[in-house]
C-alpha positions as CSV (number, residue, x, y, z in Angstrom):
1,X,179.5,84.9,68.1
2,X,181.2,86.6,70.2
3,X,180.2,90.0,72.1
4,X,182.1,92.4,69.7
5,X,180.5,91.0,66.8
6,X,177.3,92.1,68.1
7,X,175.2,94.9,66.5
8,X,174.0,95.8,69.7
9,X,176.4,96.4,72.6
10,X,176.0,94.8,75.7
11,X,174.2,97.4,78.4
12,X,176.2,99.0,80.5
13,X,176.2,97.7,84.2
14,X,178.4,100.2,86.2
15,X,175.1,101.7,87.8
16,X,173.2,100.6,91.1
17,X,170.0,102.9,90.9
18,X,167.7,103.4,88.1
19,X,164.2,105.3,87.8
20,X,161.8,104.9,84.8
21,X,160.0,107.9,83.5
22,X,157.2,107.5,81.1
23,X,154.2,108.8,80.3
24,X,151.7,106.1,80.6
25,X,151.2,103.0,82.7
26,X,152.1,99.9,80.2
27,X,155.2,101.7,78.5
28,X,157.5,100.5,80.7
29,X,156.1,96.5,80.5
30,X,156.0,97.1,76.8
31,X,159.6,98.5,76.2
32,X,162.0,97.5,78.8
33,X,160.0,95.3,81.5
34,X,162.1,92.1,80.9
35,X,165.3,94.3,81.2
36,X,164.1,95.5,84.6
37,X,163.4,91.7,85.5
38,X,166.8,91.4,84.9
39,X,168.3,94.0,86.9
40,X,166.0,93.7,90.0
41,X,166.9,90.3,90.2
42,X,170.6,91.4,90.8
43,X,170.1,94.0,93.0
44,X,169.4,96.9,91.3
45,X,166.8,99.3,92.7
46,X,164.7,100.4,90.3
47,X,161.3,102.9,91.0
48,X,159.1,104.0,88.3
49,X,157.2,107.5,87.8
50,X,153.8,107.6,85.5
51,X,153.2,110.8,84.2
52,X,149.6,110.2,83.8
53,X,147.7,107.4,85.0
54,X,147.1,106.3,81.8
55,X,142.9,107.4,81.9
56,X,142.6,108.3,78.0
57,X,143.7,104.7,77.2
58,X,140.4,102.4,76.9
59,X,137.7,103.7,74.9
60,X,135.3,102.2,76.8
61,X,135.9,103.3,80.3
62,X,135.6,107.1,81.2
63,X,138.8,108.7,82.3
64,X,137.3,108.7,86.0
65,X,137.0,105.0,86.2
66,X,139.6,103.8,83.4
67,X,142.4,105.6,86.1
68,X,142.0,103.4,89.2
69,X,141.7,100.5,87.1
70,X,145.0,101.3,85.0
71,X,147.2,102.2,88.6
72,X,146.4,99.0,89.8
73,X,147.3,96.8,87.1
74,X,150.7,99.0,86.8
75,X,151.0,98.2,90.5
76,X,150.6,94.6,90.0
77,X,152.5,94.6,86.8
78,X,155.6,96.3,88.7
79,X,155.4,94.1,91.3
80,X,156.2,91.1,89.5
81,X,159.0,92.1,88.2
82,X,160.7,93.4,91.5
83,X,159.7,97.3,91.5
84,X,157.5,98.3,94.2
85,X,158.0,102.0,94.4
86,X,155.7,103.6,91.6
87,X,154.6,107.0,91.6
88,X,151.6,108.9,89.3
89,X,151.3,112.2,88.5
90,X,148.4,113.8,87.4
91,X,149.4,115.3,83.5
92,X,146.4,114.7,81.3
93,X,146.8,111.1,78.8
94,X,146.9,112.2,75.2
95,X,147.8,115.9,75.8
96,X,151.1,116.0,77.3
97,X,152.6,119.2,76.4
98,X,156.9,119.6,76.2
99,X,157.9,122.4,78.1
100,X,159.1,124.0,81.4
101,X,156.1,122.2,83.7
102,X,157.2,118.7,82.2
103,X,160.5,119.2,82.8
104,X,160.0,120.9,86.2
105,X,158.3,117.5,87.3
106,X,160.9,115.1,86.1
107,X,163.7,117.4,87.1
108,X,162.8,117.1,91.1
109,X,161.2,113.5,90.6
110,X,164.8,112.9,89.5
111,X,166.5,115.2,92.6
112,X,164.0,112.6,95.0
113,X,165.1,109.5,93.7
114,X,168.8,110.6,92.5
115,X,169.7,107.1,90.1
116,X,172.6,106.6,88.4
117,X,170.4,105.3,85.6
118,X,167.1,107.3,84.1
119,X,164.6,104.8,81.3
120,X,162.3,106.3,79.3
121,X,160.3,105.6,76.4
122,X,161.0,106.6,72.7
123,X,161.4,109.7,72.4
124,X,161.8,109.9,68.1
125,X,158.7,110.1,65.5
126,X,158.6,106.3,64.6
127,X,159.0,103.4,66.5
128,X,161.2,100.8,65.1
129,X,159.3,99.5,62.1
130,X,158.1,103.0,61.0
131,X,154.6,103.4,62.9
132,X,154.4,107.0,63.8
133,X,154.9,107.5,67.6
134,X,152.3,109.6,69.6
135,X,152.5,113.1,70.9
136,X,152.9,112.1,74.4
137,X,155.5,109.1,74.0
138,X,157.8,112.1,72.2
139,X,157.3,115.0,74.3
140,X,157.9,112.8,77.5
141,X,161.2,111.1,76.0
142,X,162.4,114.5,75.3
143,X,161.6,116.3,78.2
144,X,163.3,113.2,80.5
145,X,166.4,113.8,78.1
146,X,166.5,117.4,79.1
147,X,165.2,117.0,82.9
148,X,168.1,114.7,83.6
149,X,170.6,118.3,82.7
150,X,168.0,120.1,84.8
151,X,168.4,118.1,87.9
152,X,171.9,118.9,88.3
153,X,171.3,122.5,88.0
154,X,171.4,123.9,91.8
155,X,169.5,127.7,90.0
156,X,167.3,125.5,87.9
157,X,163.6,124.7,89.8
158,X,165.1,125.7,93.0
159,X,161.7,125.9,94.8
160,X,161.2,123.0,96.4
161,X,164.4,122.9,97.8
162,X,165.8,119.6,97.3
163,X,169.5,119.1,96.3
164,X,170.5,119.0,93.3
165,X,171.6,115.3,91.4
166,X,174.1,115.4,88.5
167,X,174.9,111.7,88.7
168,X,172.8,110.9,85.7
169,X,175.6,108.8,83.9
170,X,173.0,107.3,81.6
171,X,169.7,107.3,79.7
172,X,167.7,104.2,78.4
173,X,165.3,104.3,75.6
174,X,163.1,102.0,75.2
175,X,161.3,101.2,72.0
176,X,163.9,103.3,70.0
177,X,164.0,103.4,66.4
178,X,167.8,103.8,67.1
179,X,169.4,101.4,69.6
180,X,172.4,100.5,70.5
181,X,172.7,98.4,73.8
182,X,170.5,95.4,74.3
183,X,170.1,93.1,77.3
184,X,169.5,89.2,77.4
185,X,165.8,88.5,78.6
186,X,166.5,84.4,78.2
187,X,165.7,83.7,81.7
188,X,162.9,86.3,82.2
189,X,161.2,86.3,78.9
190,X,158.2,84.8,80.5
191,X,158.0,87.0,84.1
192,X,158.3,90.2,80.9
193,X,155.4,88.7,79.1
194,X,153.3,88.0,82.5
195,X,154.0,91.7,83.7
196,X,152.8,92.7,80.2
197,X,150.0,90.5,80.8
198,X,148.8,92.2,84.1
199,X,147.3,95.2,82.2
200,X,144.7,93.3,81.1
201,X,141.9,95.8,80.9
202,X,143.9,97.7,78.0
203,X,145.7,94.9,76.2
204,X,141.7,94.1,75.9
205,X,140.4,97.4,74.7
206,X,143.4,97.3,72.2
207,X,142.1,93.9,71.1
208,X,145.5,92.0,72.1
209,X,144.3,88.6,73.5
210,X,147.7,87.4,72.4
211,X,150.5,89.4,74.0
212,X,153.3,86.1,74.2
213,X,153.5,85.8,70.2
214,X,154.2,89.3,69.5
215,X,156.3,90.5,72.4
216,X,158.5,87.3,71.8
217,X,158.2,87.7,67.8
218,X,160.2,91.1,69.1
219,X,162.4,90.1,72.2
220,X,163.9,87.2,69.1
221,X,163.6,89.8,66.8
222,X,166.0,92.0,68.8
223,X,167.9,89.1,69.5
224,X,169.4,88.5,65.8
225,X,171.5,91.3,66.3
226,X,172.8,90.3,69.8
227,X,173.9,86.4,69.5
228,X,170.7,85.3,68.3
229,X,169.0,85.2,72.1
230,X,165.5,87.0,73.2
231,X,166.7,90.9,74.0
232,X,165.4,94.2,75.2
233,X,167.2,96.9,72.9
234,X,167.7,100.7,74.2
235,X,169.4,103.3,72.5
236,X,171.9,104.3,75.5
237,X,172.5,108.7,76.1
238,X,175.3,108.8,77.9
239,X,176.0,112.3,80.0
């Protein structure tokens, strides 16, 4: 099959700098961590910004001490797969509110880093498959969608004073409902499921001993509609 026969397209590559916005620590290993493999391996600097630090996530940890223990597992996690800058912030897990403060937040994280190239999580009511998506998965996506206008706006959030960036050309979903673009994760399909692997302390609260047979049930999955390999989909915003 050739590559215009594909469902998916093949992502774009004319960008050098990328920074992942998402709302939790374990988005970005579940929805795009063998794409970043990929790209970090080619020399593509990537950084990633966690809204929260992820403290509402295990039911049997307060928020105090499931926090710590969630940062460094996304520390370890990123590591593996070539990303070493990774930055918290401290909105609340499970409560993130769209509006002006999100936005504010993303806006100058994105005026800091200035990438070519901004990932984000699903930002639509259902993931692919129809499960409902939560609350703060679609009020992130959305505000990272609207944050990357925001940067480029000198008048907009002026009070830090950083420069403004308008050379968003792109935005990555992940875990889109809707994709277009996928990426080949043959040759890091195991580093993604290892980096996956590294929050261990959640995937075990959710009960997920297994994480290989689903994640590459999904990577193959994703894969029938881009010449039957493993993939990483994203439905691709361009600006």
């Amino acid at each position: 099959m050739s590559e215009d026969e594909f469902r998916l397209a093949p992502m774009v590559t004319d960008w050098d700098t990328a920074l992942a916005v998402v709302a939790h620590p374990d988005d970005v290993e579940f929805g795009a961590g063998g794409a970043v493999a990929v790209w970090t391996a080619a020399g593509r600097k990537i950084s990633y910004l966690m809204l929260s630090h992820g403290e509402a996530g295990i039911d049997a940890l307060p928020p105090e001490k499931a926090a710590p223990v969630r940062e460094a597992e996304q520390r370890q996690s990123a590591a593996m797969v070539g990303v070493t800058a990774v930055e918290f912030l401290d909105h609340q897990d499970g409560v993130m509110e769209y509006g002006v403060p999100l936005r504010r937040d993303i806006a100058l994280a994105i005026r800091r880093h200035r990438p070519d190239l901004v990932i984000t999580f699903n930002h639509r009511e259902c993931f692919p498959g129809g499960k409902p998506n939560s609350p703060d998965h679609r009020n992130v996506g959305q505000a990272v969608i609207d944050a990357a206008g925001d940067a480029g706006n000198r008048w907009i959030f002026p009070e830090d004073g950083l420069e403004p960036w308008g050379g968003v050309r792109y935005i990555a979903v992940a875990s889109s409902p809707a994709p277009t673009h996928a990426v080949d994760i043959t040759d890091t399909l195991d580093l993604a499921v290892a980096a996956l692997s590294a929050h261990q302390t959640y995937l075990g609260a959710l009960g997920l001993q297994d994480i290989r047979g689903p994640f590459t049930k999904v990577a193959r999955d994703v894969g029938k509609d881009f010449g039957d390999r493993p993939a990483i989909a994203f439905e691709l915003i361009c600006r």
